[in-house]
N, CA, C and O atoms as CSV, one atom per row, in Angstrom:
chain,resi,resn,atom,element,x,y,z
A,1,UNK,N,N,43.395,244.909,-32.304
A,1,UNK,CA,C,44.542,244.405,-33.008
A,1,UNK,C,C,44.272,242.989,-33.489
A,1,UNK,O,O,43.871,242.084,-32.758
A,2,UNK,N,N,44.555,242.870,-34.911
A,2,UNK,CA,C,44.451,241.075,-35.135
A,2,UNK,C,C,46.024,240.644,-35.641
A,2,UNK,O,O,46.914,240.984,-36.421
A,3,UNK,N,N,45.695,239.679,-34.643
A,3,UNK,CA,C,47.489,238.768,-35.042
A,3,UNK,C,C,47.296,237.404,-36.423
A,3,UNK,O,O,46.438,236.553,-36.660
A,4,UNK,N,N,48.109,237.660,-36.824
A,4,UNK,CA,C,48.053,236.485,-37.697
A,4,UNK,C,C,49.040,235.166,-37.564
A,4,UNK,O,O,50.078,235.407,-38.181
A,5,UNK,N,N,49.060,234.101,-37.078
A,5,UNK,CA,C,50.003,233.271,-37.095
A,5,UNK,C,C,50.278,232.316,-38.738
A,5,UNK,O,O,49.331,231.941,-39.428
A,6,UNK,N,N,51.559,232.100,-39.056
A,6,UNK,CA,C,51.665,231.248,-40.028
A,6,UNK,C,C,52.404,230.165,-39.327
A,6,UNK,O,O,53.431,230.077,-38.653
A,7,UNK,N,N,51.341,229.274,-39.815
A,7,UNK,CA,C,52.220,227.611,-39.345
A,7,UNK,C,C,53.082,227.171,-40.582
A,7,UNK,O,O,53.160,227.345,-41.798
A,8,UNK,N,N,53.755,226.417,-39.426
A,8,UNK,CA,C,55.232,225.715,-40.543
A,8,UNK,C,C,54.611,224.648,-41.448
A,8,UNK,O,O,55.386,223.980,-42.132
A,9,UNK,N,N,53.392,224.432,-41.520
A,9,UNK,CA,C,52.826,222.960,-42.640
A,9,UNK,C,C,53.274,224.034,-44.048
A,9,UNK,O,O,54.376,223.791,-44.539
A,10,UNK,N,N,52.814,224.677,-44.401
A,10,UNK,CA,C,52.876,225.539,-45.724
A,10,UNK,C,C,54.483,225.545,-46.330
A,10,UNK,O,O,54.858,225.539,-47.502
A,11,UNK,N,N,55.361,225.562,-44.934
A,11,UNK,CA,C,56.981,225.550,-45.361
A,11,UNK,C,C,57.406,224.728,-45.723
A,11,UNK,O,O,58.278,224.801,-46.588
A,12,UNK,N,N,56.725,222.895,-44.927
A,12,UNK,CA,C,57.049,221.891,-45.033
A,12,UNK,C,C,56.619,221.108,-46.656
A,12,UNK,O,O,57.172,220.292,-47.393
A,13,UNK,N,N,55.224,221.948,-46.682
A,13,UNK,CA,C,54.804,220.633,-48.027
A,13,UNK,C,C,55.326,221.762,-49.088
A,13,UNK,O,O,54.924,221.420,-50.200
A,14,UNK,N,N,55.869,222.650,-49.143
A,14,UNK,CA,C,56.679,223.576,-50.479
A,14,UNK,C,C,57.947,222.892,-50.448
A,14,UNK,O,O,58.342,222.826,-51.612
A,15,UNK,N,N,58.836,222.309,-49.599
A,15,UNK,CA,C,59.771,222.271,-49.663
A,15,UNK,C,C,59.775,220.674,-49.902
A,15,UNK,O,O,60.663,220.111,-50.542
A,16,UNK,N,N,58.549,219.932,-49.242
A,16,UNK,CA,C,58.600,218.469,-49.911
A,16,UNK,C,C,58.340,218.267,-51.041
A,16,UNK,O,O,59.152,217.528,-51.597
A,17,UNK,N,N,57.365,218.687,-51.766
A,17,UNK,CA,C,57.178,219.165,-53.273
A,17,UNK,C,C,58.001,219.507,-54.044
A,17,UNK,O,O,58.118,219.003,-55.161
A,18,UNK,N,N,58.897,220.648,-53.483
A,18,UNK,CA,C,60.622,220.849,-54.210
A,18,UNK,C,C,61.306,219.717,-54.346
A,18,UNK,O,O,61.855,219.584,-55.439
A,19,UNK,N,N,61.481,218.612,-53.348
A,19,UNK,CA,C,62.443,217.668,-52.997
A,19,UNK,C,C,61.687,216.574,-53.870
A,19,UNK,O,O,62.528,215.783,-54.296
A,20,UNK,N,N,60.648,216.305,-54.209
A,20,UNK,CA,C,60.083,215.405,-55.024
A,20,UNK,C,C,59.981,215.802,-56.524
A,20,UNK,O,O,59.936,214.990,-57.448
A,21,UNK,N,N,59.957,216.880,-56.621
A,21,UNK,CA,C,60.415,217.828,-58.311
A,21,UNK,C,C,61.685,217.124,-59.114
A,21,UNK,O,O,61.786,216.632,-60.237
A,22,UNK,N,N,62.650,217.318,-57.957
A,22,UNK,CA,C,63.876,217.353,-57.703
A,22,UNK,C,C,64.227,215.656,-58.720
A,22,UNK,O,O,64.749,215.523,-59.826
A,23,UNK,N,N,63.699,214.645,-57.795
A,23,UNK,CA,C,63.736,213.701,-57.797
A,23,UNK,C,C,63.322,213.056,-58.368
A,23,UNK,O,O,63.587,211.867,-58.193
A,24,UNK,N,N,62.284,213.523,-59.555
A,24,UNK,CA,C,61.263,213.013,-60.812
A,24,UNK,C,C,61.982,213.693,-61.892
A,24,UNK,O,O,62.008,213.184,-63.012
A,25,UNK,N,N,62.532,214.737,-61.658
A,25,UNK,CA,C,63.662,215.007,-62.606
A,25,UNK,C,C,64.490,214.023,-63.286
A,25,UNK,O,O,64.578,213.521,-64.407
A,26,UNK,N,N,65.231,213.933,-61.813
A,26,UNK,CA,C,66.569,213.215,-61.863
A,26,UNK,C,C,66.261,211.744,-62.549
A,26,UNK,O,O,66.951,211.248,-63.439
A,27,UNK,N,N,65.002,211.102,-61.916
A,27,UNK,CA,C,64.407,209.993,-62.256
A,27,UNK,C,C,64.542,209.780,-63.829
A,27,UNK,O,O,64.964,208.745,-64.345
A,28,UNK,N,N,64.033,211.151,-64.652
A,28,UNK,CA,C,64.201,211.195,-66.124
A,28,UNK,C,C,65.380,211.436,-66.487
A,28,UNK,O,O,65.739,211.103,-67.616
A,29,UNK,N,N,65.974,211.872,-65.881
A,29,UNK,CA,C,67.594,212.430,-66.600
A,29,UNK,C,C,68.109,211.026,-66.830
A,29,UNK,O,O,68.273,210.670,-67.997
A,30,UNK,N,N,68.465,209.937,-65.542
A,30,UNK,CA,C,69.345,208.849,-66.030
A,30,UNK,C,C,68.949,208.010,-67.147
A,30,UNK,O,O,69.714,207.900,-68.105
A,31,UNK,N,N,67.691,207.330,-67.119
A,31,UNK,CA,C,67.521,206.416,-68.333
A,31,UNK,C,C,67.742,207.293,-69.490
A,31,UNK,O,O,68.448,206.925,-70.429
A,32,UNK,N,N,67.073,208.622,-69.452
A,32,UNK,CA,C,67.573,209.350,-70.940
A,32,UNK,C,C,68.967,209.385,-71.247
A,32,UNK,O,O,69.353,209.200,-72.401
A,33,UNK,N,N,69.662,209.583,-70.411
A,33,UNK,CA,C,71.481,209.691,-70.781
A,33,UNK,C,C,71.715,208.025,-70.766
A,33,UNK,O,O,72.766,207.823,-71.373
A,34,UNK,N,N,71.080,206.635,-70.260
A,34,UNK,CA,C,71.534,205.576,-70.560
A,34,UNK,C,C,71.099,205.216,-72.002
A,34,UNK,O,O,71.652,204.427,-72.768
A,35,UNK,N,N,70.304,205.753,-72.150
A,35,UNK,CA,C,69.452,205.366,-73.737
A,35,UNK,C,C,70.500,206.493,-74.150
A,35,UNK,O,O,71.416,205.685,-74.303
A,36,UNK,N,N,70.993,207.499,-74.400
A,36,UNK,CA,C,72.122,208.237,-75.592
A,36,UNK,C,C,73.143,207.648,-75.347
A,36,UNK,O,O,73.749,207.915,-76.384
A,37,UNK,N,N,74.146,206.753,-74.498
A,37,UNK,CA,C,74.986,206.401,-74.134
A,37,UNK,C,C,74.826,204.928,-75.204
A,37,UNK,O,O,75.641,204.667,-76.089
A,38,UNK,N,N,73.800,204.222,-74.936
A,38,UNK,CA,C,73.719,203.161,-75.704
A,38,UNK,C,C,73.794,203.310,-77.276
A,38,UNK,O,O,74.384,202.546,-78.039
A,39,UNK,N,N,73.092,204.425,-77.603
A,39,UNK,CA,C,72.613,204.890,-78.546
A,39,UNK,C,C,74.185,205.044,-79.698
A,39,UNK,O,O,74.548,204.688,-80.820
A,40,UNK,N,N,74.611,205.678,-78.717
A,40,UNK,CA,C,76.322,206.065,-79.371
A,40,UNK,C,C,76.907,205.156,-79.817
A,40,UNK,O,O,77.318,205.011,-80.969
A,41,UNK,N,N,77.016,204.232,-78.629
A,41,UNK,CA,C,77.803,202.491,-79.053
A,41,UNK,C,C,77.162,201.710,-80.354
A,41,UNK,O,O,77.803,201.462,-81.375
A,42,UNK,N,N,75.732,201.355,-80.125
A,42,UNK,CA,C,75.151,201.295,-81.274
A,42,UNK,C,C,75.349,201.803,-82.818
A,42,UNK,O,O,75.280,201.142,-83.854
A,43,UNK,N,N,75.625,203.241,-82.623
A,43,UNK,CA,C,75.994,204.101,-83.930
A,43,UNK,C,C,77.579,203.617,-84.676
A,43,UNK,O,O,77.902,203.369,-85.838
A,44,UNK,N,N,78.179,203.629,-83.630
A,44,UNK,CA,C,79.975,203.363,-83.853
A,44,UNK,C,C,80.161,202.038,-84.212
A,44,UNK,O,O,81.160,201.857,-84.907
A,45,UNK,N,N,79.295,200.748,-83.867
A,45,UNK,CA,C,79.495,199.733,-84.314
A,45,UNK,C,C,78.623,199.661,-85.506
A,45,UNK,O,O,78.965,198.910,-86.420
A,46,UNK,N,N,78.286,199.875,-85.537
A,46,UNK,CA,C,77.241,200.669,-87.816
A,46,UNK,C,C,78.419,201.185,-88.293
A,46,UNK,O,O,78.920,200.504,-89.188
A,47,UNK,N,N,79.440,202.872,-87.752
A,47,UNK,CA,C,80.001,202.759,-88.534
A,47,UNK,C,C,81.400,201.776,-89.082
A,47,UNK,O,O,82.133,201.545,-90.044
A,48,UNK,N,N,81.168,201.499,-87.944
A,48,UNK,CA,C,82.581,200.193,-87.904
A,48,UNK,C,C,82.483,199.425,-89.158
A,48,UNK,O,O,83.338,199.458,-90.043
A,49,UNK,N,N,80.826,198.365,-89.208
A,49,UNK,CA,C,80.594,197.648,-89.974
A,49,UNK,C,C,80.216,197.942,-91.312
A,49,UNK,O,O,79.959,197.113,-92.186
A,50,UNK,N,N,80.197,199.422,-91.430
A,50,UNK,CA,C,79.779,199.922,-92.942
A,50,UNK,C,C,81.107,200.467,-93.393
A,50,UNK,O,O,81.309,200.595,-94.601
A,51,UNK,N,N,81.893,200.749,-92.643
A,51,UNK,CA,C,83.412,201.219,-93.368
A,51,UNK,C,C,84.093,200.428,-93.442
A,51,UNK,O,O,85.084,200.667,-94.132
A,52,UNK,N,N,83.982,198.870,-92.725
A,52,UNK,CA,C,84.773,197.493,-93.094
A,52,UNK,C,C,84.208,197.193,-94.574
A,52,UNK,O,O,84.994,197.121,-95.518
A,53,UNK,N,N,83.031,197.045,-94.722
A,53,UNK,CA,C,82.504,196.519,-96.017
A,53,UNK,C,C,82.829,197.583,-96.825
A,53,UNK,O,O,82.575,197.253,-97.984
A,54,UNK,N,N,83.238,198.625,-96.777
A,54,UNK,CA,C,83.283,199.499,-97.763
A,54,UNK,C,C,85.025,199.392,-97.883
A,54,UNK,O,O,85.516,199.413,-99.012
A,55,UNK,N,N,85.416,199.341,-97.354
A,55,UNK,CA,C,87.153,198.981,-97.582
A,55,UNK,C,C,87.216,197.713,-98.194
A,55,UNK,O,O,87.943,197.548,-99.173
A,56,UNK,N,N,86.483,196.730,-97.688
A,56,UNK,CA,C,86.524,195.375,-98.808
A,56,UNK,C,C,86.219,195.413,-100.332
A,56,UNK,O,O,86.886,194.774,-101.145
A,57,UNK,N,N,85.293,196.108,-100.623
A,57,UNK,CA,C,84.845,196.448,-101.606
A,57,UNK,C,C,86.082,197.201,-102.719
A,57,UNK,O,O,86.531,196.757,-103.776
A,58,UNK,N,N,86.446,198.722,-101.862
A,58,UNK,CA,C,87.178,199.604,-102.601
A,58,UNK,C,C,88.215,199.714,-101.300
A,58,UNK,O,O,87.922,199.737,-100.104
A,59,UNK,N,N,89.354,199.767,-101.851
A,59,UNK,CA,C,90.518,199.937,-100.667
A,59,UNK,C,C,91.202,201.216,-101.280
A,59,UNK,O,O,92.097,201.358,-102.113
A,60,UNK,N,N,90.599,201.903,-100.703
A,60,UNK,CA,C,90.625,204.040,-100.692
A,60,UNK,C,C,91.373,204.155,-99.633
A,60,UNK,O,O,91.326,203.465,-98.615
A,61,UNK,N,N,92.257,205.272,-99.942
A,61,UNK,CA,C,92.701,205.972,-98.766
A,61,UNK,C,C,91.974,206.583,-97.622
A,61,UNK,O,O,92.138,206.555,-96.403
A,62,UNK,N,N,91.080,207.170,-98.454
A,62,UNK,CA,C,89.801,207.625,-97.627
A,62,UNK,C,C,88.970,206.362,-96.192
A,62,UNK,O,O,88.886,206.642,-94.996
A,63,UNK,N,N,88.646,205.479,-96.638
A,63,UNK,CA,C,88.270,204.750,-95.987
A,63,UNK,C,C,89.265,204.149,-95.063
A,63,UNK,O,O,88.906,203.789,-93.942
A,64,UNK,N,N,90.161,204.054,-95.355
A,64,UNK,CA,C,91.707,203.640,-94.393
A,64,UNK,C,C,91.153,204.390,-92.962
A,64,UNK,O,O,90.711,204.074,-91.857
A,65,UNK,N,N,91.521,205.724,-93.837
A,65,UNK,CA,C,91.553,207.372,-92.953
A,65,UNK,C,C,90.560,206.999,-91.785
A,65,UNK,O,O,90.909,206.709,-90.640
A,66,UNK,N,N,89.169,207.058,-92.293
A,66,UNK,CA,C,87.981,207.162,-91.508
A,66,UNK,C,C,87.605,205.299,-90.572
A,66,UNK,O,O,86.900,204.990,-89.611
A,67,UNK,N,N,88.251,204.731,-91.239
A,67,UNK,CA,C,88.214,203.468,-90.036
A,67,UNK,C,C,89.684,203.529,-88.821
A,67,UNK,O,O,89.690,202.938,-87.741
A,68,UNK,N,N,90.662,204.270,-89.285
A,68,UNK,CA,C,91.887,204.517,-88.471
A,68,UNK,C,C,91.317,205.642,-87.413
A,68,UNK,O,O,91.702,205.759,-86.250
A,69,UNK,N,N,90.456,206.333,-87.975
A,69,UNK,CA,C,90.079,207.671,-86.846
A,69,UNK,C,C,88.534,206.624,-85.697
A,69,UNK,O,O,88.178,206.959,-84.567
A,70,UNK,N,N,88.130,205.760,-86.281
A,70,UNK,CA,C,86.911,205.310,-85.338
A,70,UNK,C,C,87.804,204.057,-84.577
A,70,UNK,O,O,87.544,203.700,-83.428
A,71,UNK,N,N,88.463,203.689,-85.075
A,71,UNK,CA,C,88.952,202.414,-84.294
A,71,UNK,C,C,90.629,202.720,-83.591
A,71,UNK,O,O,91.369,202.129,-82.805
A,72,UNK,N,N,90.669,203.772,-84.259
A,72,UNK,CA,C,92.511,203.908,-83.313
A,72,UNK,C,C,93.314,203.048,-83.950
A,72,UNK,O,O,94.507,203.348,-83.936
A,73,UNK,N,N,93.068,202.262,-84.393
A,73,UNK,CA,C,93.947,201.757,-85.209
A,73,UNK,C,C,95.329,202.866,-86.120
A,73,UNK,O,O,94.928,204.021,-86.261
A,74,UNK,N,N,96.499,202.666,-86.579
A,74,UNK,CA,C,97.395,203.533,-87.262
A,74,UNK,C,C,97.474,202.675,-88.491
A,74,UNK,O,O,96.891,202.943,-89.542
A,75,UNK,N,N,98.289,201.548,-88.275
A,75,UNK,CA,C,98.627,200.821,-89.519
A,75,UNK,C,C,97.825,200.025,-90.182
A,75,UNK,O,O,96.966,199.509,-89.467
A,76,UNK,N,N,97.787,199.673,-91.544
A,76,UNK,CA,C,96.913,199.347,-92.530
A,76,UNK,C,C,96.814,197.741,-92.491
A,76,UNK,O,O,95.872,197.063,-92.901
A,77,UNK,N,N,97.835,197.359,-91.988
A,77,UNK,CA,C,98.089,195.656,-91.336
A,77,UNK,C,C,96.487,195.340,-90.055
A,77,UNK,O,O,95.652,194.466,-90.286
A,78,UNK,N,N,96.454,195.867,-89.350
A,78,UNK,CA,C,95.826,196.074,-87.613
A,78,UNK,C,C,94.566,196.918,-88.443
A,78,UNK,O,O,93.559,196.522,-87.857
A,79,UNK,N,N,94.174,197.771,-89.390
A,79,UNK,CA,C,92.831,197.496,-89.713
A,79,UNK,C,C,92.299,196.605,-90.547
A,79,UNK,O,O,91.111,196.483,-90.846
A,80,UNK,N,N,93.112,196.057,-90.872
A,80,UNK,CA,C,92.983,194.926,-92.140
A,80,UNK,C,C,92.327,193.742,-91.346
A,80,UNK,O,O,91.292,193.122,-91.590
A,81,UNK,N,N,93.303,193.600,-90.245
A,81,UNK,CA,C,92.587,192.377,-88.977
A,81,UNK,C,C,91.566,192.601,-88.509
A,81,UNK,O,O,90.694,191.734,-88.568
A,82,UNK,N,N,91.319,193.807,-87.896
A,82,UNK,CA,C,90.411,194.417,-86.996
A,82,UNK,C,C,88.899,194.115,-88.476
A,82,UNK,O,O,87.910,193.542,-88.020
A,83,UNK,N,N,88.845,194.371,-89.540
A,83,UNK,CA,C,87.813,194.357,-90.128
A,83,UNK,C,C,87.251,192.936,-90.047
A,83,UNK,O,O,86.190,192.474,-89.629
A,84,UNK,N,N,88.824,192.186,-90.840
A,84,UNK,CA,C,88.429,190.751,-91.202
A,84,UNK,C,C,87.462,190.004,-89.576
A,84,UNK,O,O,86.580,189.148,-89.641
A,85,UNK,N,N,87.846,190.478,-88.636
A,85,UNK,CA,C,86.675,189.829,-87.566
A,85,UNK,C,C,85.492,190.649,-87.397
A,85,UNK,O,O,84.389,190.246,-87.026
A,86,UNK,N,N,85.813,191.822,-87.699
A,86,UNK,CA,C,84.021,192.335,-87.432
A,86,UNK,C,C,83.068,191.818,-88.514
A,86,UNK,O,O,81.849,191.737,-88.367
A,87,UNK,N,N,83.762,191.469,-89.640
A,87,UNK,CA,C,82.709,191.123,-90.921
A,87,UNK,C,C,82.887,189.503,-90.770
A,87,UNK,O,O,82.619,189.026,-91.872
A,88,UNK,N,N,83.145,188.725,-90.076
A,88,UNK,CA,C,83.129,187.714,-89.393
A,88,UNK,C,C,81.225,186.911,-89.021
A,88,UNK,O,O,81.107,185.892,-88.342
């Protein structure tokens, strides 16, 4: 009869290897979601500053519209302010 024993090292370094997978992952996940997070803010203050200058220029309804939907702003008074300091 031959017995075979399996030792627990084989269980241990699969499962430390998992736990370090794990963790080089995760390692990449955060800076990538801090870099799209930044990335966003970055974008919204472009369009901020390209739909202020473009309302100075031409004062469209359109452009009202689309700086009232990025800034929350409602009334045409409060984006009128809100521009005059970003183009500041």
């Amino acid at each position: 009869m031959k017995f075979e024993l399996k030792t627990e090292n084989e269980n241990y370094s699969k499962s430390f290897s998992q736990v370090l997978g794990i963790l080089f992952i995760l390692a990449l996940i955060i800076p990538i979601c801090d870099i799209a997070l930044k990335l966003g803010i970055i974008s919204r203050n472009y369009q901020v500053y390209y739909n202020c200058r473009l309302l100075s220029v031409e004062k469209s309804k359109t452009n009202f519209h689309k700086l009232s939907r990025i800034s929350k702003l409602k009334s045409k008074q409060r984006i009128w302010e809100f521009c005059r300091e970003v183009l500041k």
